[in-house]
ZAZAZA-872846 format. One record per residue (C-alpha): residue number from 1; residue in three letters; x, y, z. Coordinates in steps of 0.1 Angstrom, whole numbers, plus 2048, in hexadecimal, padded with zeros to 3 digits. Layout:
N
 rolum drenkol  px  py  pz
   NUM     Ala   X   Y   Z
...
//
This chain:
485
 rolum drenkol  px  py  pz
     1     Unk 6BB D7D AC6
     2     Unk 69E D6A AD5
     3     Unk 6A8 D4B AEA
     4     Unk 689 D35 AEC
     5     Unk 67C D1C AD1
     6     Unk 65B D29 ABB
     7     Unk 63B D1D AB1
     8     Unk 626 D28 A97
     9     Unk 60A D1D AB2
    10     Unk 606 D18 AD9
    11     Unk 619 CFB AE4
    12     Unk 621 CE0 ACF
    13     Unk 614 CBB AD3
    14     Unk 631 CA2 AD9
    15     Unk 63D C89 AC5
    16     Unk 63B C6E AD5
    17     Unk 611 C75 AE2
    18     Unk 606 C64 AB8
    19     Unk 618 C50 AA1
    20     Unk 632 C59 A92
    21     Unk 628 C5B A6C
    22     Unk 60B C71 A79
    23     Unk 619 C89 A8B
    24     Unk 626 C99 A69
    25     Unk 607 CA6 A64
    26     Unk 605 CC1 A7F
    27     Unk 60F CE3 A6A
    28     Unk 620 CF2 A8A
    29     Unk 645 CFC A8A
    30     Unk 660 D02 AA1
    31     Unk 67F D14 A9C
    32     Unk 69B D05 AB8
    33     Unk 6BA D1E AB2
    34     Unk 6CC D03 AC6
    35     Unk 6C2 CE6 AAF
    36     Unk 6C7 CFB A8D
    37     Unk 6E8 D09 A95
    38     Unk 6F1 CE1 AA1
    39     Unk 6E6 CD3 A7E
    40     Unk 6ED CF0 A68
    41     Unk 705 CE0 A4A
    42     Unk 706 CDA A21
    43     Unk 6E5 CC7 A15
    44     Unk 6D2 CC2 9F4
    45     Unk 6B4 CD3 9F4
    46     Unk 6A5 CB3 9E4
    47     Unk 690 CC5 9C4
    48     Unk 699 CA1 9B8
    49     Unk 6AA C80 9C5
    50     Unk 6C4 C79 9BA
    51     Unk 6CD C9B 9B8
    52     Unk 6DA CAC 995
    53     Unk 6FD CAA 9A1
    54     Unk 6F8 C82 996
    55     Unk 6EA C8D 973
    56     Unk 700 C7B 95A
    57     Unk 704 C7E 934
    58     Unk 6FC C58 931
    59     Unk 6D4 C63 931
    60     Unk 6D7 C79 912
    61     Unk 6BB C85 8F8
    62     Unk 6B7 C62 8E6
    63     Unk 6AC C51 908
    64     Unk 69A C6E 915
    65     Unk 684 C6D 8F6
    66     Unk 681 C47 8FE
    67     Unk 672 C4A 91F
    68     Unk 65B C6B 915
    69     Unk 647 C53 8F8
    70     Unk 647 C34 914
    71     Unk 634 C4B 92D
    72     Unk 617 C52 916
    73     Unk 607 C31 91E
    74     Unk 604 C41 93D
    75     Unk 5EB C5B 933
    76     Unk 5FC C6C 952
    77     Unk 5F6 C99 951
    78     Unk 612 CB1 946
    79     Unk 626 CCA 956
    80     Unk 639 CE7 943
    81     Unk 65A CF8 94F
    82     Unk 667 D1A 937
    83     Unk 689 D27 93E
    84     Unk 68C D48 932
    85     Unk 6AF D52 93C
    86     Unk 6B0 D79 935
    87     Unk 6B4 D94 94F
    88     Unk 6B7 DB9 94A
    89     Unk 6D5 DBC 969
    90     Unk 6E4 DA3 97C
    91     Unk 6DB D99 9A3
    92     Unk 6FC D94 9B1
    93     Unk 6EB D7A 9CF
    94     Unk 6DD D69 9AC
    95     Unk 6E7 D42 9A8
    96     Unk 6CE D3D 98B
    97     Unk 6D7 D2F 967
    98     Unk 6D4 D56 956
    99     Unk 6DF D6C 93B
   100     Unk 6E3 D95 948
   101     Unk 6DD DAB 92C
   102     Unk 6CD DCB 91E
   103     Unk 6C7 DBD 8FA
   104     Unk 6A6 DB0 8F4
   105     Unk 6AA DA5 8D1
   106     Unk 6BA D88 8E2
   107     Unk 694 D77 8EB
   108     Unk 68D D73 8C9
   109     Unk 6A3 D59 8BF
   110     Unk 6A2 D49 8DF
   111     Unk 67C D45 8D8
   112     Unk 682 D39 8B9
   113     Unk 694 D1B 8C8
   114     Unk 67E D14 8E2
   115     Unk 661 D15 8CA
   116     Unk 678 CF8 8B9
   117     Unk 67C CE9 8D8
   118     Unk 654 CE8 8DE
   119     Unk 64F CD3 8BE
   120     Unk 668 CBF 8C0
   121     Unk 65B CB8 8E7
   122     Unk 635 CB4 8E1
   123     Unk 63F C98 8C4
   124     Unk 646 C83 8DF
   125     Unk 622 C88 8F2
   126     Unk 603 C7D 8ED
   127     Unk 5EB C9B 8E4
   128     Unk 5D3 C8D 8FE
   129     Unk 5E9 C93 91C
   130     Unk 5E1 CB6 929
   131     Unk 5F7 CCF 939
   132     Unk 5E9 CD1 95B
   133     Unk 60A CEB 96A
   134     Unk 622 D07 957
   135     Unk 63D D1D 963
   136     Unk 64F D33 955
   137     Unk 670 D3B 967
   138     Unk 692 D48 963
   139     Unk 6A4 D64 960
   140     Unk 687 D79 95E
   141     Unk 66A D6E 949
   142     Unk 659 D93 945
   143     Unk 67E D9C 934
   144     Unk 669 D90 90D
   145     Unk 653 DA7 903
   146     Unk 62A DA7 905
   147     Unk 629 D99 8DF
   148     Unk 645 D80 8E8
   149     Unk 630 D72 905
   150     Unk 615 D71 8F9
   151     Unk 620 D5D 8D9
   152     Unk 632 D45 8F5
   153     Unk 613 D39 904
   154     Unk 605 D38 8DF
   155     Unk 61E D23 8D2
   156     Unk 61C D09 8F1
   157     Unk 5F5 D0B 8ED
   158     Unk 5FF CFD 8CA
   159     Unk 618 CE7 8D7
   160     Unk 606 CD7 8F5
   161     Unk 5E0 CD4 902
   162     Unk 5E2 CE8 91E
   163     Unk 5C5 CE6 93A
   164     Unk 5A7 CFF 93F
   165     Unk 5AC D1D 958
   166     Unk 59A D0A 974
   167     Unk 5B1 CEC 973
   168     Unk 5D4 CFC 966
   169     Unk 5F1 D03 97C
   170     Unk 603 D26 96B
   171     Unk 61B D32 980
   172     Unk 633 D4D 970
   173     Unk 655 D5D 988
   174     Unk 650 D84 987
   175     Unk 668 DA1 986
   176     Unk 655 DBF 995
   177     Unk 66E DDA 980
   178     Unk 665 DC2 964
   179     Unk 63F DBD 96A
   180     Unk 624 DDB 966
   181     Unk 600 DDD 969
   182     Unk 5FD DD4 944
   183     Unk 613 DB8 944
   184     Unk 602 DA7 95F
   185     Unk 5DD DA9 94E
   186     Unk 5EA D9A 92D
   187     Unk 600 D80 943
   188     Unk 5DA D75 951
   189     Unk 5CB D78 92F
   190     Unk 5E3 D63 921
   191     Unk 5DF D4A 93B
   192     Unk 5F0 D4F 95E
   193     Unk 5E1 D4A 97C
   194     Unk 5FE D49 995
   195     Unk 61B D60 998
   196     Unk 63B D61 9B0
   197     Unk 647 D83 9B8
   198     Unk 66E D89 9BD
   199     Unk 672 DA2 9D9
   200     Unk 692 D98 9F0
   201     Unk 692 DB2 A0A
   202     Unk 680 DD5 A05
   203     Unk 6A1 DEA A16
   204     Unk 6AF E00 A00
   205     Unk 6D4 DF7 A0C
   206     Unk 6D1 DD1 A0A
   207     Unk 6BE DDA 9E5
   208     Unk 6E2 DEE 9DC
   209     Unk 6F8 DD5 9E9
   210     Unk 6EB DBD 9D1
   211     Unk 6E5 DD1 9B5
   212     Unk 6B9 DCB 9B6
   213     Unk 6AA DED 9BB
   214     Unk 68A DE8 9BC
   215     Unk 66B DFA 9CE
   216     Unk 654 DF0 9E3
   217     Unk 63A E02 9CA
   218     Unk 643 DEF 9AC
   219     Unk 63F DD1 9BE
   220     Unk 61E DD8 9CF
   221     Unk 612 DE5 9AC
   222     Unk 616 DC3 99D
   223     Unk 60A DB2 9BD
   224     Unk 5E7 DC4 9BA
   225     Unk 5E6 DC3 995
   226     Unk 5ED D9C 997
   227     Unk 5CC D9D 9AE
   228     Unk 5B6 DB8 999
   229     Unk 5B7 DA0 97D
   230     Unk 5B2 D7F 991
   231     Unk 5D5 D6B 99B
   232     Unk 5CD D4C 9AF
   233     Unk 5E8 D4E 9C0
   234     Unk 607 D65 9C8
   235     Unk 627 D5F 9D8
   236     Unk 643 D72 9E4
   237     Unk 668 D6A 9E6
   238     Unk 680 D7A 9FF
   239     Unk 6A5 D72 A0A
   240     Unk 6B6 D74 A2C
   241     Unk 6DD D77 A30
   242     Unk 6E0 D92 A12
   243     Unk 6FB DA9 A1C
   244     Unk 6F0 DC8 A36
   245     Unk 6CE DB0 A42
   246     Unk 6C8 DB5 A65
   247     Unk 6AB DA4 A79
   248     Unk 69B DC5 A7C
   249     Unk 6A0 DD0 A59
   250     Unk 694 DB1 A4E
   251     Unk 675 DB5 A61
   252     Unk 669 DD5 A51
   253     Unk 66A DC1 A33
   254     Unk 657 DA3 A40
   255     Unk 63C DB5 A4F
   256     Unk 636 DCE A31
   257     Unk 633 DA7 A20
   258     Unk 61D D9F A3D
   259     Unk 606 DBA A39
   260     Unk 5F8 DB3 A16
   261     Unk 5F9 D90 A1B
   262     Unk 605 D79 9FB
   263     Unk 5F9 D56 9FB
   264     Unk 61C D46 9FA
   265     Unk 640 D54 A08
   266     Unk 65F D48 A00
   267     Unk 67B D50 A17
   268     Unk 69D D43 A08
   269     Unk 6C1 D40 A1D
   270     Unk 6D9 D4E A06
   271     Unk 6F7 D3C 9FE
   272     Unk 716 D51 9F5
   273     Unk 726 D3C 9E0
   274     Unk 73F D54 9C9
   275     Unk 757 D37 9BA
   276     Unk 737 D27 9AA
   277     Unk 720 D45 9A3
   278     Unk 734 D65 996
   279     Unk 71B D82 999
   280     Unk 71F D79 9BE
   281     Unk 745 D82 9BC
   282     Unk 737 DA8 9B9
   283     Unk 729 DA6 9DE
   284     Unk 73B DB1 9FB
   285     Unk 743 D96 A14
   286     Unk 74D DAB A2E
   287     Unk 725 DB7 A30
   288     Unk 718 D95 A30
   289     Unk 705 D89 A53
   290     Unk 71A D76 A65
   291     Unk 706 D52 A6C
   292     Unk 6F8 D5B A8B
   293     Unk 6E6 D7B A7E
   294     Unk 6D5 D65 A60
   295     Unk 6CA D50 A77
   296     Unk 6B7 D66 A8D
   297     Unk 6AB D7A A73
   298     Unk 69C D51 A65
   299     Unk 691 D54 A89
   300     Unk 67D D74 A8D
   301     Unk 670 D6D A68
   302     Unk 65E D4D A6F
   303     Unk 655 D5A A93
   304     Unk 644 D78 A80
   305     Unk 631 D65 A63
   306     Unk 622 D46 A77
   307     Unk 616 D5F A8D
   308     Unk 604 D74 A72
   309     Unk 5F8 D51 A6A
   310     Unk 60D D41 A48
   311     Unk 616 D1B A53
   312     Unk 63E D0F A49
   313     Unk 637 CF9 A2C
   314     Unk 65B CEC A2C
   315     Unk 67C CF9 A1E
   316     Unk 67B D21 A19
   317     Unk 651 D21 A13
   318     Unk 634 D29 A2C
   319     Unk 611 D2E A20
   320     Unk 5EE D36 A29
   321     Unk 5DB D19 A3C
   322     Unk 5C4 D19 A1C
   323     Unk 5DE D1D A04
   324     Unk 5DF D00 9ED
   325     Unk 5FF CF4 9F8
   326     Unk 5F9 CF4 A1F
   327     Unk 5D4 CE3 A11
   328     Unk 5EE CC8 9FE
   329     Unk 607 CBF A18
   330     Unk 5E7 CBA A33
   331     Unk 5DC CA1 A1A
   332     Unk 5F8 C92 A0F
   333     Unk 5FC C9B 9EB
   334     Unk 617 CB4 9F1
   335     Unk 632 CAD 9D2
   336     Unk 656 CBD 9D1
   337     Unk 66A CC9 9B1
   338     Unk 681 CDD 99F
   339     Unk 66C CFA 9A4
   340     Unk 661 CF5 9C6
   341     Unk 644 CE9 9D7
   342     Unk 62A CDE 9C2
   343     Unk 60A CCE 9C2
   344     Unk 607 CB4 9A3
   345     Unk 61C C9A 9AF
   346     Unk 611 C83 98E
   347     Unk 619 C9E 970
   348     Unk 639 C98 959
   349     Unk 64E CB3 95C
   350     Unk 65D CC2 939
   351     Unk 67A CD7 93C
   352     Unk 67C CF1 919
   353     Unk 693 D0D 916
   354     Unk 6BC D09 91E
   355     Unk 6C5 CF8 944
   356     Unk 6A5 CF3 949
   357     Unk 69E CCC 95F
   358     Unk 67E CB6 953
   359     Unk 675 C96 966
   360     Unk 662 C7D 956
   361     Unk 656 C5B 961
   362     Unk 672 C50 978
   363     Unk 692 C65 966
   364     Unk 69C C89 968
   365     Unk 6AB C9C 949
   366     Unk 6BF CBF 945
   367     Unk 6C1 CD4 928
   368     Unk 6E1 CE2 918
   369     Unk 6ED CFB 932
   370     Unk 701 D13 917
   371     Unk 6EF D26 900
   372     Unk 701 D1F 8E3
   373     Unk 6FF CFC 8E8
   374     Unk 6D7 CF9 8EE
   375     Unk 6D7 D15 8D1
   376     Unk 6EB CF3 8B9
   377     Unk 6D8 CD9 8C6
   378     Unk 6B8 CEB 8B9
   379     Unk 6C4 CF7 899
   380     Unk 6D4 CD1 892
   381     Unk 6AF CC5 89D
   382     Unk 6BD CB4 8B9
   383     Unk 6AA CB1 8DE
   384     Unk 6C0 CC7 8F1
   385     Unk 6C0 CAF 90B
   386     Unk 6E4 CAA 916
   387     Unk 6E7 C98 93B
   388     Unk 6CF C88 955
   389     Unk 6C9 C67 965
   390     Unk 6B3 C4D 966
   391     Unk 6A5 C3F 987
   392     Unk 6AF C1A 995
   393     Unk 693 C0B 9AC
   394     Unk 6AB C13 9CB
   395     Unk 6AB C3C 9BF
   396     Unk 685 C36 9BC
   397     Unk 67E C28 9DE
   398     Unk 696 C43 9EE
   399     Unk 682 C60 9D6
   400     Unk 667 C55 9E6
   401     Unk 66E C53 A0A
   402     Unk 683 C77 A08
   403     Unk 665 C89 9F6
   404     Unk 64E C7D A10
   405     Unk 661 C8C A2C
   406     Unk 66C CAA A1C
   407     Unk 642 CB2 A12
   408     Unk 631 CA2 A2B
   409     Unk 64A CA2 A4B
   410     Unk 642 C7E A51
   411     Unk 642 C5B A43
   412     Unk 62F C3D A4B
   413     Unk 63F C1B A44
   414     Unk 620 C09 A3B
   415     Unk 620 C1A A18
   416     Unk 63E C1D A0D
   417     Unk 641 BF8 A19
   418     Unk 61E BEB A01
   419     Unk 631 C06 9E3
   420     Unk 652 BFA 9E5
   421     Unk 649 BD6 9EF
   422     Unk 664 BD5 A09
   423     Unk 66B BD2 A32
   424     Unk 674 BFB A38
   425     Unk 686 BF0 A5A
   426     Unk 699 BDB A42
   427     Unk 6A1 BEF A1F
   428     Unk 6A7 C10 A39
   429     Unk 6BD C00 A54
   430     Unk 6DD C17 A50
   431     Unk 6C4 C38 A46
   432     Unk 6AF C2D A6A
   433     Unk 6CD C2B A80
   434     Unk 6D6 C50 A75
   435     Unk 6BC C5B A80
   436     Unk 6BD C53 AA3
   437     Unk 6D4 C72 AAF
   438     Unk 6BB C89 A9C
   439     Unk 69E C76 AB1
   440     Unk 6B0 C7C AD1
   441     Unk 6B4 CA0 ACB
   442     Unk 68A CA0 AC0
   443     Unk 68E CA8 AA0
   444     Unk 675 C8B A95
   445     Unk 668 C6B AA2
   446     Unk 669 C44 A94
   447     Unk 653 C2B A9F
   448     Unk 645 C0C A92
   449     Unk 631 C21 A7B
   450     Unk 645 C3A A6E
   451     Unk 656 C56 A71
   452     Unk 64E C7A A7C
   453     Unk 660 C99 A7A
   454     Unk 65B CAE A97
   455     Unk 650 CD5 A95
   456     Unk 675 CDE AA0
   457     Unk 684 CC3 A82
   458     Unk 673 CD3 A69
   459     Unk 68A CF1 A61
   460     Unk 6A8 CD7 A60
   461     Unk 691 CBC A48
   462     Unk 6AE CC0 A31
   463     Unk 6C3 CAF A4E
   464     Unk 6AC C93 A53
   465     Unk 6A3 C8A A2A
   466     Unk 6CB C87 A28
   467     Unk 6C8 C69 A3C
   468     Unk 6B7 C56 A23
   469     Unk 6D1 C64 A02
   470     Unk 6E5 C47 9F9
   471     Unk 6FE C5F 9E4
   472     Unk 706 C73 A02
   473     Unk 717 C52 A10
   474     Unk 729 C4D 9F1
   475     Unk 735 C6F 9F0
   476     Unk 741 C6F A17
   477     Unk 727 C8C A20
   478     Unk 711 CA9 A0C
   479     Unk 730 CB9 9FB
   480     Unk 728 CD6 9E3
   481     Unk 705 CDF 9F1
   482     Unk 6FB CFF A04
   483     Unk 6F5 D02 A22
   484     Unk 6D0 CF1 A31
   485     Unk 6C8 D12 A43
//
């Protein structure tokens, strides 16, 4: 295991040499094994504050449609989120909201609803707000057929006015064993521009132990298709601490990745978790990496990709320098949600299909998580709506202050002080004082102008957004979340 901090750059400039809040805005990172094995604990990964473990069946379909009609004075741009929960076999490292089967007459009726569930959504929109982002997620969106997809996008073209090509965000999560050549030209004739890849680790073994066989051809045939018929922008999804990863195995992975060169990577930790998740009951524990092999095969991978040039965006994602999300966090627009990074920090979100999450104006709300129960809201007419929360001004303020750090690695008082109208030093007394052991170690600096995180804090930003969670304190600590690395 390599002993000595890394930089995805020569040398690193110090904290303390600028202010604070600016010195967020270097792109460099270092990864301290000392420091990350130090902090390593349970966190949120803060895809909202408060987090949806404070989602409460007070905020049920009657207000939701409330506040959805009350936002159209805003005029404000809309984003789209699809669940489609199907999947031909099972991933046992898999913690998503999915259905495993082999029958595809299943899709239809579940379109069928979430037609419904379109109407019944776009009633309470103006037709003059345009859909400026769309994702389809799941499960495994490719699982419907070409004539079911293609009737999807018709049906929300109906639904919603969705923005041109040039200006649209459509970003779609890929299957390789479920994506050919085919599928990938009608996906961009139908209106997708941006696709993430699924890959986890290339090695045959690892791909047995989990039950994902899946070649590196199929994927790289979808990865140059996706190009051929003019993608925006591609991204690929691996995970470390799948059972027989080594560093070196995981290398030959990483630098097949490296060597046709996506726009975007996503490297998630996996968390084995068998009492909640149950296909993760099939793997074997005993072939797990113990902690100290994970983290040195985090180590080598970050070592590897800053030097082929991707900059650490922040929690699991690097990009290109000119990607547009390294572009976004240089210039402060950088947004976080429930799918990720993103770069349209002012969209509504609208969540369709069961469990899927929508935020809009200053709530969150969660679809029915059963299919049997979104299935009877629909057929009863009902908003399937069942749970979610609406904001305070406190929840606000802290949303604020944790989704600055967590984009943009830093935070300058100033701002949130004219926003929030309040004295930071003040409102973020008890938050400021925990950060002073985290400052000692150089994980970030505070000044009279802000706070900001250091290239070594950046791996443990988790950590340091924690500080500023007022339901951890309630809860006596992060209990029930993974692990931050």
């Amino acid at each position: 295991m390599l002993d000595d901090p890394i930089s995805s750059a020569a040398g690193s400039q110090a904290i303390g040499s600028e202010p604070a809040a600016d010195a967020g805005r270097d792109q460099h990172t270092v990864f301290d094994l000392d420091l990350i094995k130090r902090y390593d604990q349970s966190g949120p990964r803060y895809t909202s504050y408060p987090t949806a473990v404070e989602f409460d069946p007070a905020f049920d379909a009657a207000r939701y449609a409330e506040v959805c009609r009350e936002t159209n004075a805003s005029g404000r741009p809309l984003s789209l989120y699809f669940h489609i929960p199907f999947c031909d076999t099972v991933c046992f490292y898999c913690a998503c909201n999915k259905i495993a089967t082999k029958d595809r007459t299943l899709v239809e009726p579940y379109l069928e609803r979430v037609y419904r569930e379109l109407d019944m959504q776009s009633a309470l929109f103006d037709d003059a707000r345009i859909v400026e982002q769309l994702h389809w997620g799941g499960g495994t969106p490719t699982f419907m057929s070409q004539d079911q997809m293609r009737a999807l996008m018709a049906q929300t073209r109906r639904a919603f006015r969705l923005a041109d090509d040039e200006h649209g965000e459509y970003s779609i999560e890929i299957d390789p064993r479920e994506a050919g050549g085919d599928t990938v030209k009608l996906l961009r004739e139908i209106g997708f521009n941006r696709m993430s890849l699924g890959v986890q680790d290339f090695d045959p073994k690892v791909q047995k132990a989990v039950n994902r066989i899946q070649t590196e051809d199929e994927t790289m045939a979808v990865l140059e298709a996706a190009r051929a018929e003019g993608f925006r922008s591609i991204s690929i999804d691996l995970i470390y601490g799948l059972p027989l990863q080594t560093a070196e195995s995981f290398m030959d992975t990483v630098e097949r990745i490296i060597a046709v060169a996506p726009d975007r990577l996503s490297v998630f930790n996996y968390a084995h978790l068998p009492t909640r998740f149950m296909p993760q009951r099939r793997i074997n524990e005993a072939e797990l990496p113990p902690p100290e092999v994970k983290l040195e095969i985090l180590e080598a991978t970050t070592r590897r990709l800053t030097e082929a040039g991707w900059l650490y965006i922040g929690m699991d994602h690097f990009a290109r320098p000119d990607d547009e999300l390294a572009r976004a966090q240089r210039d402060g627009t950088l947004y976080r949600n429930f799918q990720g990074y993103s770069t349209h920090a002012d969209c509504d979100l609208i969540g369709l299909g069961v469990t899927s999450i929508g935020k809009v104006a200053n709530t969150y709300g969660q679809n029915r998580r059963e299919l049997d129960a979104y299935y009877a809201d629909i057929d009863a007419g009902r908003l399937p709506v069942f749970r979610g929360i609406e904001l305070n001004r406190d929840d606000e303020i802290r949303r604020d202050v944790i989704t600055r750090l967590i984009c943009h690695f830093r935070l300058d008082f100033a701002d949130v002080e004219r926003r929030w109208d309040i004295d930071f030093h003040d409102y973020f007394g008890k938050s400021l004082a925990k950060l002073d052991g985290m400052e000692r170690d150089g994980l970030l600096g505070v000044d009279e102008a802000g706070i900001g995180v250091a290239p070594k804090g950046r791996f443990l930003i988790r950590n340091i957004c924690m500080a500023f969670d007022a339901y951890l304190d309630a809860k006596q600590g992060p209990v029930g979340f993974s692990k931050v690395i």
